[in-house]
C-alpha positions in Angstrom: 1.0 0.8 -33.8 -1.0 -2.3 -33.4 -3.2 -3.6 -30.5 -1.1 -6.0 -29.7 1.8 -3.9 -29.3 0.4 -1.7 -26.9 0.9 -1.9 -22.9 -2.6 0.1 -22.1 -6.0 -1.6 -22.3 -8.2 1.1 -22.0 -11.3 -2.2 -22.6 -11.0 -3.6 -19.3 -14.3 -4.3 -17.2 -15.2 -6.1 -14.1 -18.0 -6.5 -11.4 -19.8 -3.7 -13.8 -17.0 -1.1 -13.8 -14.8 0.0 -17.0 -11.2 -0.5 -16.1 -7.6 0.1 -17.5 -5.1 -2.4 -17.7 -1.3 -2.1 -17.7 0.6 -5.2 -19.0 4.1 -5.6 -19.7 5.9 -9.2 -20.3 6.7 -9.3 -16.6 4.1 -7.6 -15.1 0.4 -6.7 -15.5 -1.7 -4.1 -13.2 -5.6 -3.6 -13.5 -6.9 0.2 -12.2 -10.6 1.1 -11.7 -10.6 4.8 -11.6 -14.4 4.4 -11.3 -14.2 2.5 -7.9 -11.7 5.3 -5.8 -8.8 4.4 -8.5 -8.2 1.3 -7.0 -5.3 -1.2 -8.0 -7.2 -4.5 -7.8 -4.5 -6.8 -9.5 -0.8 -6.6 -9.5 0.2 -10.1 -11.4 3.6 -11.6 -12.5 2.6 -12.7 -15.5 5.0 -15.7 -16.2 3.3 -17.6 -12.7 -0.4 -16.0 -13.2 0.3 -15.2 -9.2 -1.7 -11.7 -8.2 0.1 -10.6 -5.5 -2.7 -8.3 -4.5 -5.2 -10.0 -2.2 -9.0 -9.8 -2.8 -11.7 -9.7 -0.3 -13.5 -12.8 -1.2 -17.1 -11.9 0.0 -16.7 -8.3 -1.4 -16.5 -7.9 -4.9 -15.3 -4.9 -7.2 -17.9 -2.2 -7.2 -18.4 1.9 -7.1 -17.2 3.6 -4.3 -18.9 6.4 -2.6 -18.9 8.8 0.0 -20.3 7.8 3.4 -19.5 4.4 3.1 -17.9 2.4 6.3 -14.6 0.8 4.1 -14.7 -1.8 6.1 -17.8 -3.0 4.6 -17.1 -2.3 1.0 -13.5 -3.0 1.0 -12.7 -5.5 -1.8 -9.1 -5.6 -1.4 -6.0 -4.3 -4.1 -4.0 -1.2 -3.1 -5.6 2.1 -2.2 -4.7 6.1 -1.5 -5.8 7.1 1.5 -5.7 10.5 2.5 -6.2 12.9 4.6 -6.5 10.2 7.4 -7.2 6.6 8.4 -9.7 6.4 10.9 -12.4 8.6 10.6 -12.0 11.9 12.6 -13.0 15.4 13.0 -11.1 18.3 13.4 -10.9 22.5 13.6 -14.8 21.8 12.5 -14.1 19.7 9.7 -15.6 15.9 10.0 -13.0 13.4 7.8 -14.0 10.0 6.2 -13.0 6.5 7.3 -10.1 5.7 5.7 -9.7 9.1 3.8 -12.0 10.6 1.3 -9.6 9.6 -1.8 -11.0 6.0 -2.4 -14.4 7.2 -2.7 -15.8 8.3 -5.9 -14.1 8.0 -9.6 -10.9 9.6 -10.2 -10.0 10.9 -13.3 -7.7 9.7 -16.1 -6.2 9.6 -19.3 -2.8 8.2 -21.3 0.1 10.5 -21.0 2.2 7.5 -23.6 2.3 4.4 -24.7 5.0 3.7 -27.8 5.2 -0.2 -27.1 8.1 -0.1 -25.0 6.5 2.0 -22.1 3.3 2.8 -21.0 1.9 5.5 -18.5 -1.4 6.3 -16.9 -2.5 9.2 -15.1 -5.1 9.6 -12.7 -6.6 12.6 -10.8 -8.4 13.0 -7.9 -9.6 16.5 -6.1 -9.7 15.9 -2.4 -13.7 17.0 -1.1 -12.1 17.7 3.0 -9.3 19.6 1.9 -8.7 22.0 -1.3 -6.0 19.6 -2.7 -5.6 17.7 -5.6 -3.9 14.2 -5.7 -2.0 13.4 -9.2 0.0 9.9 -10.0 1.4 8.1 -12.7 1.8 4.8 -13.0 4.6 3.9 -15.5 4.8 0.1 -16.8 7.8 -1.3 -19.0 7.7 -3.7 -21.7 10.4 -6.0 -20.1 10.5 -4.7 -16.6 9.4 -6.1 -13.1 9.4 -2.6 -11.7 6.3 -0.2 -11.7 6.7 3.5 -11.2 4.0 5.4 -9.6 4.9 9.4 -8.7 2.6 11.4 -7.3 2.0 14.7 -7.1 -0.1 16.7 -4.2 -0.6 20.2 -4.5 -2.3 22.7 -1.7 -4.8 24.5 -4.0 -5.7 26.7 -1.1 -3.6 29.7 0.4 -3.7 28.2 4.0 -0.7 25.3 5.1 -3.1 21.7 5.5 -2.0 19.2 7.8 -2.5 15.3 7.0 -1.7 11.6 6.8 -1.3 10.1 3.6 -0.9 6.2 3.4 0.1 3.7 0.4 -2.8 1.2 1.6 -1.4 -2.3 -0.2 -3.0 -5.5 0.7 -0.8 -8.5 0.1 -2.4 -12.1 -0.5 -0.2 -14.3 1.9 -0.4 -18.2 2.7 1.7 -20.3 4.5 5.3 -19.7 4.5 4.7 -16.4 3.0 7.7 -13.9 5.1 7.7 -10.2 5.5 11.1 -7.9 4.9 12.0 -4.8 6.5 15.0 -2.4 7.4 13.8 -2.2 11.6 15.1 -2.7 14.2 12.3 -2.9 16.0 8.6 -2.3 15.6 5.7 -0.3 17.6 2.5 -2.4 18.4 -1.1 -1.0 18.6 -2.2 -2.9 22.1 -5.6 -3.4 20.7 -4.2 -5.6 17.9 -1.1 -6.9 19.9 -1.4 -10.9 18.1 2.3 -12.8 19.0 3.6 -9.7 20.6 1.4 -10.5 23.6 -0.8 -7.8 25.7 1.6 -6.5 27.5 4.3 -5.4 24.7 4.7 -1.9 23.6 7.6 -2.2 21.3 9.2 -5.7 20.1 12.1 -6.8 18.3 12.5 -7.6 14.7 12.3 -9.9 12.7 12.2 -12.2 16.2 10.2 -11.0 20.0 10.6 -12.9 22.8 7.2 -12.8 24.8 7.3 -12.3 28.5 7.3 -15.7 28.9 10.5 -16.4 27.3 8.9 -17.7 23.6 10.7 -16.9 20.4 8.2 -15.7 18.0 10.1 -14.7 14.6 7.2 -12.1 13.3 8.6 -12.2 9.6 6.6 -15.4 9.2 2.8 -15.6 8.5 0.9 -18.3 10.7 -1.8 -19.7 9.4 -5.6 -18.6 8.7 -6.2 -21.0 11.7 -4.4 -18.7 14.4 -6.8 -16.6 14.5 -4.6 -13.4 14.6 -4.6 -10.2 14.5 -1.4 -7.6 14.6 -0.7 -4.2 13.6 2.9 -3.2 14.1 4.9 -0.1 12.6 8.4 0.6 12.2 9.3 3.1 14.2 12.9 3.8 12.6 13.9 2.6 8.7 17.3 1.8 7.9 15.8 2.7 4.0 12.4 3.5 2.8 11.6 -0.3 1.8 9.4 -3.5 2.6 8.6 -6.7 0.3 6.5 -9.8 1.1 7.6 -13.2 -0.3 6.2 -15.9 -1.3 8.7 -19.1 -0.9 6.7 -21.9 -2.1 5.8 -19.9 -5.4 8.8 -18.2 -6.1 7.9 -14.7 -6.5 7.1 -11.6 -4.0 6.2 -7.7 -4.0 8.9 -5.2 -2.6 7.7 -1.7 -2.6 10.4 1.6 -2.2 9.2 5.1 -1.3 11.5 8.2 0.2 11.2 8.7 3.7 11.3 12.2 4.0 8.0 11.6 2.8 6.8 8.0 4.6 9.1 7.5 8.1 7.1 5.2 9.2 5.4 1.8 7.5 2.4 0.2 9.1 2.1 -3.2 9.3 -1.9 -4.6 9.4 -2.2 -8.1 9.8 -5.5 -10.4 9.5 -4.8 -14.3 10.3 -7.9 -15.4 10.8 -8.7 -13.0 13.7 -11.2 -10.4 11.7 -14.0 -11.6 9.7 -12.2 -15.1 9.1 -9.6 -13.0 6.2 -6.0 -13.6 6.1 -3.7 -10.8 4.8 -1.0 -9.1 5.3 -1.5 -5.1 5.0 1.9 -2.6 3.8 1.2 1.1 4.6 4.1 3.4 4.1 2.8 6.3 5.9 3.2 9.9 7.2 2.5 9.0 10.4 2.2 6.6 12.7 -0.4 4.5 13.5 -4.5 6.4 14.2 -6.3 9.1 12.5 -5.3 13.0 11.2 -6.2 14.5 14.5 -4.4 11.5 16.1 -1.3 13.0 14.3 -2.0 16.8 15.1 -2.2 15.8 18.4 1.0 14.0 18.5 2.8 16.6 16.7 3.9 14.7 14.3 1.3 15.2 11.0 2.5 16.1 7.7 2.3 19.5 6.6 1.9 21.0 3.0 2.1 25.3 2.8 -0.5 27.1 1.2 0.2 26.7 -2.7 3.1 24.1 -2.3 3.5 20.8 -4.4 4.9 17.7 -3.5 6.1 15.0 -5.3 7.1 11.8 -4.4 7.4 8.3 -6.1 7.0 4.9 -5.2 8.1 2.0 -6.7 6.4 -1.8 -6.9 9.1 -4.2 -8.3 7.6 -8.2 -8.7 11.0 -10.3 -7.2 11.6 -13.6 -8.6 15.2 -14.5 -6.7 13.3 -15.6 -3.4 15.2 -17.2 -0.4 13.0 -18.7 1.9 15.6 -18.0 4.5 17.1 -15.0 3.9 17.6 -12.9 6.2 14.5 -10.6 6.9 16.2 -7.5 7.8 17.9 -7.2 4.6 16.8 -6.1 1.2 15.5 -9.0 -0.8 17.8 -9.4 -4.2 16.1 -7.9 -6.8 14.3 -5.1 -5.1 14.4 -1.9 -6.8 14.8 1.0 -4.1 14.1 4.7 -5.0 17.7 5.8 -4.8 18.8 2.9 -7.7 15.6 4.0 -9.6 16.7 8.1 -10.2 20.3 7.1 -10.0 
């Protein structure tokens, strides 16, 4: 098989780092196992538009344990596990942000005949004796990428966790959010348009206490100088996508909610460190950190030897309504069910 026929590109480097890229007619992904396996770009290839958003004062580099994320964080879609915020625990002290985006991950190609391309990368967890696998399947003429993981307990004792699909989208005006709620949870530190005083608001549109319409599916401006961070608290279907009207494209992403309940919804509009993103976290929990969870009752649990799988899928959309309704599935959206049907 030629070069040029193949979907992997096993040559790809940037800010020092070897990377492999994943491209497709539709669709092209670049992975730096070396940097925490990190996503960096997810582009529709016909527009050029990455739909990944990139820290523009933080470039791509190696990641490492001990590192605040916040400082190093250069954007693109990471695995974080076994927590969020840093926390410790029956004597056992766990990373910011999980200790799965630090250090290199393995890999190698499991195919690539022209048509269809996979990766797989491996990661050994160093706070908890588990291993992370996924795979992350590109098609020659698809706008759908498959990634299924697997997480296996290597120990004999059941470990408890939160697990988060940690997806920064780049958003700009008239950019819209989609999601099966009916309403959302808000962290009170973080409260933005849902105003000090709201524990719980409506979706896609909150009326404030003082009687303001504020339709939360719609991204204000770098100049607000927002911050939010919602969850859904009950899915219709495991689901979300972000839009982009004034380009024509958007990201939808599907997962099984046995697996992620909940989605977190992290939003920067200017409010912290000047950035202005929109953050999708399909989760195991909500909101806080693994002990947060334990606490609550309401962490994920994996028995001693067990395996789970799961997959999530990353479709590109290209039929975007600007008005659609933002409670209901964008057209074009692959959801798990459709994918294994």
């Amino acid at each position: 098989m030629s070069a040029s026929s193949r979907l992997i590109d096993t040559s790809l480097a940037c800010g020092g780092l070897s990377g492999v890229a994943l491209q497709g007619e539709l669709v092209s992904l670049a992975i730096f196992p070396e940097a925490g396996g990190k996503l960096l770009d997810l582009v529709h290839r016909p527009s050029g538009f990455n739909l990944l958003w990139h820290n523009p004062r933080v470039g791509l580099a190696r990641t490492y344990a001990g590192a605040p994320f916040d400082d190093v964080w250069c954007g693109g879609w990471d695995e974080l596990f076994p927590t969020d915020a840093a926390c410790e625990l029956d004597g056992n002290a766990y990373h910011d942000h999980g200790d799965l985006w630090t250090g290199p991950w393995e890999w190698d190609t499991v195919e690539d005949d022209g048509e269809q391309g996979t990766l797989r990368l491996v990661r050994e967890s160093p706070s908890l004796p588990c291993r992370m696998e996924k795979w992350i399947t590109v098609r020659r003429e698809s706008p759908a990428i498959h990634i299924r993981h697997r997480l296996t307990n290597l120990g004999a004792a059941p470990v408890r966790f939160l697990w988060n699909q940690h997806v920064a989208h780049a958003v700009g005006p008239g950019s819209r959010l989609h999601l099966p709620a009916g309403g959302l949870g808000v962290v009170p530190s973080y409260a933005g348009r849902a105003g000090a005083e709201a524990g719980q608001v409506g979706w896609p549109v909150h009326r404030d206490a003082g009687g303001s319409e504020h339709d939360l599916s719609r991204t204000p401006p770098p100049g607000s100088g927002l911050q939010e961070f919602f969850w859904a608290r009950e899915l219709r279907e495991g689901w979300c996508g972000v839009t982009h009207p004034p380009a024509g494209v958007g990201l939808g992403l599907a997962w099984d909610t046995a697996v992620f309940p909940t989605v977190w919804l992290f939003a920067d509009y200017g409010g912290w460190r000047g950035h202005h993103f929109l953050l999708t976290e399909a989760c195991t929990s909500p909101p806080g950190s693994l002990a947060d969870a334990v606490a609550r009752g309401d962490a994920a649990t994996l028995e001693g030897g067990a395996v789970l799988e799961t997959e999530v899928i990353a479709t590109v959309l290209t039929e975007v309504n600007g008005e659609a309704p933002a409670d209901e599935r964008p057209a074009g959206l692959v959801t798990l069910a459709e994918a294994l049907s």
